[in-house]
N, C-alpha and C positions, 0 to 999 in steps of 0.2 A: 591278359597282361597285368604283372601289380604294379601300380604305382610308385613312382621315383620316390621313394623316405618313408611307404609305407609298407616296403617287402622286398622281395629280392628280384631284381628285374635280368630275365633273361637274356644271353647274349646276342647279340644287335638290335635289341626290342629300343626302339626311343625312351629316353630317360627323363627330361625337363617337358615342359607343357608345350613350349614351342616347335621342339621336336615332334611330339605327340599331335597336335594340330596338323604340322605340314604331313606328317605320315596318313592322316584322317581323311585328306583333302584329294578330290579327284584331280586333282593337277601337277605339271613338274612345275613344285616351289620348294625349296629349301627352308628351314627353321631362319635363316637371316629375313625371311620375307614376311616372318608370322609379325604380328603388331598388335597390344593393345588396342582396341576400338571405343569400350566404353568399359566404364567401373559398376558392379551391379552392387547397387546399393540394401543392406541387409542388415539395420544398424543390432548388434549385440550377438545375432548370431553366430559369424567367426570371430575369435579371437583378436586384438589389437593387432597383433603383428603377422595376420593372415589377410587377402584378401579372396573378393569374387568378382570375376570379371569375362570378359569377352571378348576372345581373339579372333583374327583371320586375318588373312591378306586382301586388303584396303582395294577395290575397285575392280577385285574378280568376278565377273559374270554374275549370277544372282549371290548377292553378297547375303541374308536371311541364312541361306545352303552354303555357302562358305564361310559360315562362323562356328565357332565352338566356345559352349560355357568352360572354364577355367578355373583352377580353384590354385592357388598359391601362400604358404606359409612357412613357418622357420625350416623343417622339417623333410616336406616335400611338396612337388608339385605338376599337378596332373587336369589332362581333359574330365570334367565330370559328364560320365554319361547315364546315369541314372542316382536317384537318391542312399543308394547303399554304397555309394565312393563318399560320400561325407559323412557316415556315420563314426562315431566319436570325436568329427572335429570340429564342430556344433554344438550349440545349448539352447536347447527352445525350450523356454523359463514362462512363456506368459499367450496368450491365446495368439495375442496381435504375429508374435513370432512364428510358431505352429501356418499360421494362414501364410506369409510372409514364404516360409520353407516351403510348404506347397506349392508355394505362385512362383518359386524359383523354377519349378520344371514344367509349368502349362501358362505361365504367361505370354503374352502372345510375340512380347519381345524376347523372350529366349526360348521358348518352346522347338523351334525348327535348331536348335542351335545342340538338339537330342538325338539321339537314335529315331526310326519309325518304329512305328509308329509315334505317330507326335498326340499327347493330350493339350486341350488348349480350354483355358477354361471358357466358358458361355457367359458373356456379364451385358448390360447397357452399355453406353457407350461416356454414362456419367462415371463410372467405376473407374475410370482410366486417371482419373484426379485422385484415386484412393489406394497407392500403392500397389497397384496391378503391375504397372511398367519397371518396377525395383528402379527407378531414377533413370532408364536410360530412354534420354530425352530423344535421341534420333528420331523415334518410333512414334514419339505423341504426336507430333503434327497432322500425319498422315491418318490415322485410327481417330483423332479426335475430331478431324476435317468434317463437314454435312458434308462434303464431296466423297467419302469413301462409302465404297458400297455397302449397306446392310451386310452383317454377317463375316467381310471379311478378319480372318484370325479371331474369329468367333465373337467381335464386339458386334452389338446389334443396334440398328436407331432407337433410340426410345419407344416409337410405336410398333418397332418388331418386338423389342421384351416385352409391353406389355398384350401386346396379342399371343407371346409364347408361352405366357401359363409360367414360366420358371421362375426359379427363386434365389436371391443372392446367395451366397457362400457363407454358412454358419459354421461356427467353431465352439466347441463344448470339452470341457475337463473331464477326464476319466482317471482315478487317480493320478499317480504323475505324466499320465500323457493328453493327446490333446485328438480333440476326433472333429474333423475336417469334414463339412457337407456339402456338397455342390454338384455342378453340370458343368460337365469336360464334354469336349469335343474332340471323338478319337479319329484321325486323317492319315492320311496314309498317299503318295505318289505312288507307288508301286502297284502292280497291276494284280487283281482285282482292287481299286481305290475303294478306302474307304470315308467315310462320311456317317456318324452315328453319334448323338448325344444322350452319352448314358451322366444317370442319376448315380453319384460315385460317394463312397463312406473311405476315408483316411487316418489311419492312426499314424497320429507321431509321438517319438516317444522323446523324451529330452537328450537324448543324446543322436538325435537325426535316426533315429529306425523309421522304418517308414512301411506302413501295407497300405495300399490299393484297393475296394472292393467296389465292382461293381454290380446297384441291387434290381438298377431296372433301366431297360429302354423308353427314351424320351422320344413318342411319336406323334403325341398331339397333335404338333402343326408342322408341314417341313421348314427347315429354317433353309435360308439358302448360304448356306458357309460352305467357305472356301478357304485355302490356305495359300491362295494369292502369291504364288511360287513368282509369278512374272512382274509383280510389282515393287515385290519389296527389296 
């Protein structure tokens, strides 16, 4: 399906992002039911009169699995379900941005808000104070609590990262792109589930191109992450 403003949209294919959401959604709700939830905060990446945010319909069953990331601008506006629906409408100009873009699709507050497999990144649970969450507050209380369990949506207690051998999330210049290093957490509901932390290389490029590469299986220690489908 392309995009409402950015190709020619098939006939009866949903057109605006609200339409797109209720068509996405296992349930009977109409586009009057889809809602704003929260604004993902992204400063310089889109455009002044674009935004990025997060819809669904407010109080359906596991609300995490009834949202969708969102992307809205003069032009057009559509469900983002992987990082090649925003390329060229994007500028990642400086590392912090590059990381920032990354974290828009395995942070653990938008991650499920993707296709599955879901990547989710692997941080402490201090990280959540350093622009992991892109502003949206819902999600800190819970992930930031000593009441939530080690490892859920891949934050870990302090004494699990430092028992787990891994390493924050580095970003490095390659001419004008930007290479992104770290441990995602790739999960899956779907049966055979998976559960696997791989060591992953990211290029971005300044206009949102985006590759994936993963160089190694992370088994040292098992971590106990889950993607806490029933809590969030």
């Amino acid at each position: 399906m392309q995009h409402a403003g950015r190709g020619p949209v098939g006939k009866g294919e949903p057109t605006g992002w609200r339409e797109q959401v209720a068509a996405s959604l296992d349930l009977p709700v109409g586009p009057e039911s889809v809602v704003v939830l929260e604004n993902v905060e992204c400063p310089g990446l889109v455009p002044t009169r674009a935004r990025l945010f997060i819809a669904g319909v407010s109080g359906a069953g596991d609300q995490s699995v009834m949202e969708r990331l969102c992307y809205e601008g003069p032009n057009s506006s559509f469900v983002v379900r992987e990082p090649q629906d925003l390329r060229g409408l994007v500028a990642v100009q400086s590392t912090t941005a590059a990381l920032t873009y990354a974290r828009l699709f395995t942070s653990p507050a938008t991650a499920k808000c993707l296709p599955q497999p879901w990547w989710i990144e692997v941080v402490p649970r201090r990280e959540l104070d350093h622009g992991l969450l892109l502003g949206i507050r819902r999600k800190v209380y819970f992930l930031g609590s000593v009441d939530a369990p080690s490892g859920t949506l891949g934050v870990l207690s302090e004494a699990d990262w430092d028992r787990s051998g891994l390493r924050l999330a580095a970003v490095s210049r390659r001419g004008a792109s930007f290479v992104v290093k770290r441990a995602l957490f790739e999960a899956t509901t779907r049966s055979p589930r998976t559960h696997t932390v791989w060591e992953v290389s990211e290029t971005v490029g300044p206009d949102g191109a985006f590759e994936r590469r993963t160089s190694r299986r992370l088994t040292r220690w098992r971590l106990n992450l889950n993607v806490a489908v029933d809590i969030m």
